[in-house]
Phi, psi and omega in degrees: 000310170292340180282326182303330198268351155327303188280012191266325189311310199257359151282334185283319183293298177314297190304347175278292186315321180249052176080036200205091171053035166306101179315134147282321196203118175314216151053161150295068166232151259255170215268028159337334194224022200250235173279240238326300182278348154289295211239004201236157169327105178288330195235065176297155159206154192292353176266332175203108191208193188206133194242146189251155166188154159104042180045135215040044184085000203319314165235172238205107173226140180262145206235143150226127205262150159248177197292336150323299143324302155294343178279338177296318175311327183247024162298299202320355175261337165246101050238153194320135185307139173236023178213161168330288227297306182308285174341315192277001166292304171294313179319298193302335187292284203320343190269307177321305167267031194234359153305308196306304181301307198280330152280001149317315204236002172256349197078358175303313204309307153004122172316114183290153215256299207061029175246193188262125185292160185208035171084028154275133175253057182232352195249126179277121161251207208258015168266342159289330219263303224261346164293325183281296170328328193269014193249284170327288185306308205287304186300290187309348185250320177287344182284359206067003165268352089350086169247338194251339160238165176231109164342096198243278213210218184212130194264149165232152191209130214116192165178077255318308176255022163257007162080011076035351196303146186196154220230077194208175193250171211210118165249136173269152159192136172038033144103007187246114188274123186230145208252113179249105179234122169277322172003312185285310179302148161321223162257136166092319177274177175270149212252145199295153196222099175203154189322143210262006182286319182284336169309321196271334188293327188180151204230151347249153190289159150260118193271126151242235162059255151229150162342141158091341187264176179291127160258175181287151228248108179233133174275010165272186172270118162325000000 
């Protein structure tokens, strides 16, 4: 027992020391004094905004998108969603490619590890993921392509000693809170959208099924 909590002892240090999706706070609440105000753009916009990477943030590249680009971004909105579910369908593409884009020029397109970083800067851990998703979202929503939801903050979730720690950008619709995470996914793919009540219950989920739906509860590692 004791060599178990040693060595758990010394996953806690590392995982503090090298970034890695350590909570602030459990729950769903709103991140004023957290990740949002340490590391993200307050005023994004595609011509100027700035993306975390190389785990907590370590490092910082300011990104300007061309009208091209964005347009490829806000094609994934038309033609406008006439249901949630459909919308939270258009969000994951549209994130999916503004990944696509910003990982051109960070080198992010790289397969995610999902281990303890030793100073790659092509690897996300869910504190890049989930600032850079609330970066994406807020530019899709001041843009107007957000219609049916609303952009709120960033959930945390987990704990140190069950090793769990976890991360995510947070959309509302009618008063129902949902967890938009690439975290589960490569780079690049569209990221699973499912009630953020099943995101706080228990880690890590297995999302199947299409964007917008519940996913299944699996004890395996993501």
């Amino acid at each position: 027992m004791l060599r178990d909590w040693s060595i758990r002892g010394l996953a806690i240090a590392g995982l503090v020391t090298l970034g890695a999706c350590a909570p602030l706070q459990n729950g769903y609440l709103p991140d004023h004094n957290g990740y949002l105000a340490d590391y993200a753009e307050p005023h994004p916009t595609p011509s100027d905004f700035r993306v975390c990477h190389g785990y907590g943030c370590k490092l910082q590249t300011r990104i300007a998108l061309g009208e091209a680009e964005w347009r490829r971004v806000r094609a994934a909105f038309q033609p406008p969603a006439a249901s949630a579910s459909g919308e939270q369908r258009q969000i994951a593409a549209a994130i999916a490619t503004l990944e696509t884009e910003v990982g051109e020029r960070t080198g992010t397109s790289a397969h995610q590890r999902r281990e303890l970083n030793t100073g790659d800067a092509s690897q996300l851990d869910c504190i890049d993921e989930s600032v850079n998703t609330w970066t994406f979202l807020t530019m899709l929503d001041r843009d107007g392509l957000i219609r049916l939801h609303r952009v709120t903050s960033i959930a945390h979730g987990g704990s140190l000693i069950r090793l769990d720690m976890r991360n995510t950008a947070v959309i509302e619709q009618t008063g129902v809170a949902y967890a938009v995470d690439p975290w589960l996914v490569d780079a690049g793919k569209p990221p699973p959208i499912f009630p953020l009540s099943i995101w706080l219950a228990s880690w890590p989920p297995q999302v199947t099924g299409d964007i917008g739906s519940s996913p299944q509860q699996s004890g395996n590692r993501i």
